[in-house]
C-alpha positions as CSV (number, residue, x, y, z in Angstrom):
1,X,-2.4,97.9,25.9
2,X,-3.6,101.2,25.7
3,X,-4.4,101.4,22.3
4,X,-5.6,97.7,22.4
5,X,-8.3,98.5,24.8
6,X,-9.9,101.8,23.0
7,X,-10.6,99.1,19.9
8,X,-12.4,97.5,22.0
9,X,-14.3,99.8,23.9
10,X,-18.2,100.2,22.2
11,X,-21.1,102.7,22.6
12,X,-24.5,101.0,23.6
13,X,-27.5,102.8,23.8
14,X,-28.8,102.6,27.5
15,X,-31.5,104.5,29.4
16,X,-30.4,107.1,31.7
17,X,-32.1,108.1,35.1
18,X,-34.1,110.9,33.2
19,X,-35.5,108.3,30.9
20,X,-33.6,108.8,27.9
21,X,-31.2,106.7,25.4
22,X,-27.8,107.9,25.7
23,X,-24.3,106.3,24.6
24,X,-22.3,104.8,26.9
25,X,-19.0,102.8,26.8
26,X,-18.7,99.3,27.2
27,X,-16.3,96.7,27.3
28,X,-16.8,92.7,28.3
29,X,-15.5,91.1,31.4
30,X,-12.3,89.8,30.1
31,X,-11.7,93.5,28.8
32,X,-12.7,94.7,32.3
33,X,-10.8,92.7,34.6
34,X,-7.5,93.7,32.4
35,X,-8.3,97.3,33.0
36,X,-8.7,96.6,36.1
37,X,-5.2,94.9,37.2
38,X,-3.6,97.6,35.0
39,X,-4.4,100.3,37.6
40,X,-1.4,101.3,39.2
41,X,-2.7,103.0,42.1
42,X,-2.0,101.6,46.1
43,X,-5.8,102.0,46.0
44,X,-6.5,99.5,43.7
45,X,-5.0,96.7,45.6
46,X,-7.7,95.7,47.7
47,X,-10.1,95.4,45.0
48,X,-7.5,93.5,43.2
49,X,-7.1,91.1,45.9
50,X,-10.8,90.7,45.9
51,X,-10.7,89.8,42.2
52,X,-8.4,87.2,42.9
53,X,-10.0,85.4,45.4
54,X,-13.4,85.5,43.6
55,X,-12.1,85.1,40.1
């Protein structure tokens, strides 16, 4: 998955807090939400949980 997700993984333009256009990295929801339940971490579990019930 690893490599899957830095092909999918684009710089947009967006405006920072000191007013200028800077790169940043994006990905969609789907994209997202994979990441997301990849985490391995204890820590992530609660959020996961969350996902699930609102997802």
């Amino acid at each position: 998955m690893e490599g899957e997700v830095y092909e999918k993984i684009v710089q947009v333009k967006m405006i920072s807090k000191d007013g200028k256009q800077r790169l940043t990295d994006v990905v969609n929801t789907t994209l997202l939400l994979r990441l997301i339940q990849s985490i391995p971490s204890p820590k992530a579990e609660p959020f996961k949980m969350w996902l699930a019930q609102v997802g």
